[in-house]
C-alpha positions in Angstrom: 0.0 0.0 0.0 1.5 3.5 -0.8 -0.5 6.8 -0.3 0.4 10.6 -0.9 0.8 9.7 -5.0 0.7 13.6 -5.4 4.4 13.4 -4.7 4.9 11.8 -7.8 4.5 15.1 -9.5 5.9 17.4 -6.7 9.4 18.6 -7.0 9.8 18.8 -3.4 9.6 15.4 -3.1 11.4 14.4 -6.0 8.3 14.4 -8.3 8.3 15.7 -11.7 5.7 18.5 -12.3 3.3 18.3 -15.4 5.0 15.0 -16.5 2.8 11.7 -17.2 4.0 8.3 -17.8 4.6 9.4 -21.6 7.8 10.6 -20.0 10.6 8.1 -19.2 11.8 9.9 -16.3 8.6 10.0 -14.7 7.9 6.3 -15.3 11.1 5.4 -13.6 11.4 8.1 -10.8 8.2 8.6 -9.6 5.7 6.1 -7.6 3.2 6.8 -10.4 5.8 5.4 -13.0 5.9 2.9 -11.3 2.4 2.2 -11.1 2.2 2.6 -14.5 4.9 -0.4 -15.0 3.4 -2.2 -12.3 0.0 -2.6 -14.6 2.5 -3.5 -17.7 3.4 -6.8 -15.3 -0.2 -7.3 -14.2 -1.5 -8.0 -17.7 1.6 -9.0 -19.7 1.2 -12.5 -19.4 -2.3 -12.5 -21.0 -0.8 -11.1 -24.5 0.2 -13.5 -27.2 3.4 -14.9 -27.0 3.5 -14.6 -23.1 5.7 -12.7 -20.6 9.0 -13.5 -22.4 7.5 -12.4 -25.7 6.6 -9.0 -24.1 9.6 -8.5 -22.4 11.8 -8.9 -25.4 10.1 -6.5 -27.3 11.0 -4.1 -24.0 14.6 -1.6 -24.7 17.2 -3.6 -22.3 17.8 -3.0 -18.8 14.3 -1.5 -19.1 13.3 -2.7 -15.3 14.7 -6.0 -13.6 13.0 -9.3 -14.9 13.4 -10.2 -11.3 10.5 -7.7 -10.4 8.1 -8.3 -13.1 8.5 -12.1 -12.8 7.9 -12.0 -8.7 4.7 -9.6 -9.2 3.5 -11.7 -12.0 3.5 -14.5 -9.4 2.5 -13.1 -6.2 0.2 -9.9 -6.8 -3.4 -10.5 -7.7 -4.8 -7.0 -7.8 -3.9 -3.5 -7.9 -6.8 -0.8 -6.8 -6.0 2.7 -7.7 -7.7 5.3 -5.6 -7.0 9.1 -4.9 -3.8 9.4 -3.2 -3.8 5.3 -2.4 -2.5 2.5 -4.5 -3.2 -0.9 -3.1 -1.3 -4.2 -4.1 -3.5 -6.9 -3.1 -1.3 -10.2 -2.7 -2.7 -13.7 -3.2 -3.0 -16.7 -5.6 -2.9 -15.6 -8.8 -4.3 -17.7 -11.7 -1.9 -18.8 -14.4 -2.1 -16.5 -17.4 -2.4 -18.1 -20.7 -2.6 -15.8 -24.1 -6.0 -15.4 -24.8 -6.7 -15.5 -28.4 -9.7 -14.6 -30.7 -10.3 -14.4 -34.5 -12.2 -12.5 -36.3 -14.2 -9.0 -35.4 -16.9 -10.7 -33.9 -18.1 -13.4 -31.2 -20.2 -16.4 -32.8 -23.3 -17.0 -30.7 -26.5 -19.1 -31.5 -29.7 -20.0 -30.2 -29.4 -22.9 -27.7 -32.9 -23.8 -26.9 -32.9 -22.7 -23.5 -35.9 -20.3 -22.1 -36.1 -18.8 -18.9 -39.1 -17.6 -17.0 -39.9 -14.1 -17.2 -38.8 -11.7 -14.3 -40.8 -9.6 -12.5 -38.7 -6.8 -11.7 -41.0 -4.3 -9.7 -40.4 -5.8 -6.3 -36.6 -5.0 -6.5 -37.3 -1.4 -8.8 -39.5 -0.6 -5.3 -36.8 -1.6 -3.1 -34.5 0.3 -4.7 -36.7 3.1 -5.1 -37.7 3.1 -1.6 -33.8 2.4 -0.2 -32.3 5.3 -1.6 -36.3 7.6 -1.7 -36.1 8.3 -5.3 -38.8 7.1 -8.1 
């Protein structure tokens, strides 16, 4: 967990003001940056050709592989709030490169039919819970 991200664009505190992550220093001085990578690592492994593929592709010396491979393996979720980051830990599912062809998703008809809801007993919950119409 890290909080105070405004520092990331604070020269006081070693930020870099009006810089984004389109700016190399800031992605590799700054909490932010580093934030910014830390999503990279998150989803890399989904792309196709993997982790390796996507690293390779990466200018060397770019961050250590010892980081992205650790957080690949150990770090679940990130949440992104106002002034907070949170890196939730945990079992994290193997990724695999997802692949689909085509511009569109193939879907048919497959017999099933549902009962009709009746939504007005939740729509007058709701309504009620937060005294709106």
């Amino acid at each position: 967990m890290c909080e105070d991200l405004s520092t990331s664009w604070s020269s006081g505190w070693g930020g870099l003001r009006m810089k984004d992550h389109r700016d190399a220093d800031f992605r590799d001085r700054t909490m932010v940056g580093l934030i910014h990578r830390a999503l990279d690592w998150l989803n890399a492994g989904w792309i196709p050709g993997g982790v390796e593929a996507w690293n390779s592709a990466m200018p060397a010396n770019f961050w250590p592989e010892h980081w992205w491979r650790q957080f690949q393996q150990t770090v679940k979720h990130i949440h992104y709030y106002n002034q907070l980051v949170v890196f939730e830990k945990g079992h994290v599912e193997t990724p695999y490169a997802a692949k689909t062809v085509g511009d569109s998703i193939p879907y048919g008809d497959t017999g099933v039919r549902y009962a009709k809801v009746d939504w007005e007993p939740v729509l007058a919950r709701i309504s009620n819970y937060t005294k709106s119409t």
